[in-house]
Each structure stands twice: as structure tokens, then as C-alpha cells.
N, C-alpha and C positions, 0 to 999 in steps of 0.2 A: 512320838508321844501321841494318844490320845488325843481328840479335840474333847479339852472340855463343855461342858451342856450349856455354856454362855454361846459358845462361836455356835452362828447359825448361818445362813445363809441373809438374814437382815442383820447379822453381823460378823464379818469375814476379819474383820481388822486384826493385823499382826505379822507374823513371820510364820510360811509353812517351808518347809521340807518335801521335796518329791521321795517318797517311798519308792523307792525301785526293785528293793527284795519282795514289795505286793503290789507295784503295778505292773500290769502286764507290756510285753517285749514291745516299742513305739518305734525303733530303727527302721520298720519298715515302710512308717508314715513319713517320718523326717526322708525319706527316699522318696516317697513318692512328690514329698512338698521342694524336690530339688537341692537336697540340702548335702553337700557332695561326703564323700565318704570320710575324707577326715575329719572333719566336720563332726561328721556324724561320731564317731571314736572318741572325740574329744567329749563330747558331749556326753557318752556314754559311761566315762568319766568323773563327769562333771558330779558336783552337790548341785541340782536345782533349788533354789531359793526366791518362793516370793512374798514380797513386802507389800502385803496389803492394807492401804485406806481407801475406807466403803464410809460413804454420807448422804445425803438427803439434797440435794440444791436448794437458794434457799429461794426459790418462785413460787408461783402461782403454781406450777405442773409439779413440784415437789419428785422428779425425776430422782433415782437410782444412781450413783456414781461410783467406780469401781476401778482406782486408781492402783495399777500394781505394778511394781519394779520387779522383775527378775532377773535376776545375773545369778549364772552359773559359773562354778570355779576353773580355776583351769587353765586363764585366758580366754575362755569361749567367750565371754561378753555376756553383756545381757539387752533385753529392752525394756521400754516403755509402755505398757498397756493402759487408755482410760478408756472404761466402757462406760456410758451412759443409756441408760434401761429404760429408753424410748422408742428403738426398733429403727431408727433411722441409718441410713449407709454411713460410714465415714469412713477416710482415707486416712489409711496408716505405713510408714514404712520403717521397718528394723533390718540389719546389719544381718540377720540370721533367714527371715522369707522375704526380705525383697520388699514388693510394694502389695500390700491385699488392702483391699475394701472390707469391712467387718460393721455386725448391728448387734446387739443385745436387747433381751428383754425378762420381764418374768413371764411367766410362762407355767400352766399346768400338765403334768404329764400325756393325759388324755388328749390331748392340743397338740400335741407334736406327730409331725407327721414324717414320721421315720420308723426305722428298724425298731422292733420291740426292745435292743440292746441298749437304747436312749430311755427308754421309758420302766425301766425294771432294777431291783436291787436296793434304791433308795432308801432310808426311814421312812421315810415321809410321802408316803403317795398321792396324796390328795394334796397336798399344800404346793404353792406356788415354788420353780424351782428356775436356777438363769440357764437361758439360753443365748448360746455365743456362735452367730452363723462370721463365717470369714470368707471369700475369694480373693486370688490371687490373681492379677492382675497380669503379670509374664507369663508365669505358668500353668496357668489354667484349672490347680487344684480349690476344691471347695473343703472349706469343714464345720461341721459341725458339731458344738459340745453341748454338753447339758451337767448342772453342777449341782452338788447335794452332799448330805452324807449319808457314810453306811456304815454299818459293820463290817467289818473285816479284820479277822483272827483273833476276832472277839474285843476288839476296840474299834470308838468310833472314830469315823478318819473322814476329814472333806475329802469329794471325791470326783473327777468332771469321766464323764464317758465320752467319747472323740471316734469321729468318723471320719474320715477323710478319702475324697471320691477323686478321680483323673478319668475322665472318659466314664468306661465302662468299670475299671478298674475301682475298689476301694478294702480300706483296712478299718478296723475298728481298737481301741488300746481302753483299758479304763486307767485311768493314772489317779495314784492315792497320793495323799500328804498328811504328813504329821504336822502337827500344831508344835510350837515352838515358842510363842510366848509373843 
């Protein structure tokens, strides 16, 4: 389903759906992120589902918080994601990559210093968008996202575009979601 024109990026709150008939093929990331083959099958499978609550902290810095549960069906499992939109390292580990370091922030397109495939496609070009750096800590991949929406097949769908580097090596996937309520 559509995101309707309430869900924005200062408001993510709800349950999305990974589109997988319009995102593009990720098996090759989850390989390079070490993620072993049945793993990966199972997951290719799976319904990805995440439950997002997005708030405000309630300090002086009025920080960004972005709390999402994901669990995929299947038995794959899921994790725990809270990003806090301060840019600071914090240590995270799930049952699915292991142990990575991750930072978030807002962020304007023009700002990012990456492949044009991070900074292109969006609604919204000029307005602030999140950015989600991650490394892994055992195996050495980095990634980076960047979250917005777009159009695509003519409805609007949150949307994060994803890098993911190993050495010299890297892949790139856009993954869509449908809004779900």
C-alpha cells in the first residue's frame, strides 16, 4: 500500500512491509554482510516487517529517535534497531550481522558524500533526509543508507538506498515498503 501523505520522514510511526516485487535483488549484500546461504533463502522468503516508533527526546538537544522492531517470518527472527539522530558511534549486536558499530543523522542530499545512487530519485530533494552509516565489526563490511520517499509504479512508498562496501568490493539495492498502517 501507498504511504499516505501523513508518513514523512519526521513521521515514520507504524508497520511497513518490504516490497520485494519493487525492490531491487539485496541476496548479494546479505553475502557480502556474511550472512550464510540459508540464511539468506530463508530470508528471501521471509515477509520483512518493521514496526516503527519515531519521537523527539525530551532534552535540551531535542534529538531524533527511531526505534524499529523487525522480524521477518519464517523463523528468520528479527532485531532490534534504536537510532538516535545525533551522529554519534554506538554498539549494536543482532542474531542476523553479528556485532556492527552504527551512527545516524539528518542529513541533506547535497551533504552526502557518495555515489550519485544515495542522492537521486527522492521526492524531496532539498529537504533533510536520514542517513544510517553501519560497520561491522568481525567482518569488516560497511554500509551505508539514506531514507526518503519516492515514487514508484506510480505510488508513494518509503524507500532507503543501501551501499554496502568489503574491501574494494561493493553492491548497492534500493529496498521499498509499503505502509501498512
Amino acid at each position: 500500500m501507498a504511504a499516505p501523505p501523513e508518513r514523512t520522514l519526521l513521521d515514520l510511526n507504524g508497520v511497513w512491509t518490504m516490497n520485494k516485487s519493487l525492490s531491487d535483488d539485496y541476496d548479494r549484500i546479505l553475502q557480502m554482510q556474511g550472512v550464510s546461504w540459508f540464511l539468506r533463502k530463508a530470508i528471501s522468503y521471509a515477509t520483512i516487517t518493521l514496526t516503527i516508533n519515531q519521537y523527539i527526546e525530551d532534552t535540551a538537544e531535542k534529538y531524533t529517535h527511531i526505534d524499529i522492531s523487525q522480524v521477518a517470518t519464517g523463523g528468520v527472527g528479527g532485531t532490534v534497531e534504536k537510532r538516535i539522530l545525533d551522529y554519534t558511534w554506538r554498539d549494536h549486536e543482532d542474531k542476523i550481522f553479528g556485532k556492527v558499530r552504527g551512527k545516524s543523522r539528518w542529513v541533506k542530499l547535497k551533504d552526502i558524500d557518495e555515489d550519485d545512487f544515495m542522492k537521486t530519485g527522492f521526492d524531496d530533494m532539498e529537504g533533510e533526509h536520514v542517513q544510517a552509516l553501519a560497520e561491522n565489526i568481525g567482518n569488516g563490511w560497511t554500509a551505508n543508507q539514506v531514507w526518503g520517499f519516492e515514487e514508484v509504479d506510480g505510488k508513494r512508498h518509503y524507500v532507503r538506498h543501501v551501499i554496502v562496501r568489503t574491501g574494494e568490493d561493493w553492491k548497492q539495492a534500493r529496498l521499498v515498503y509499503d505502509y501498512k498502517g
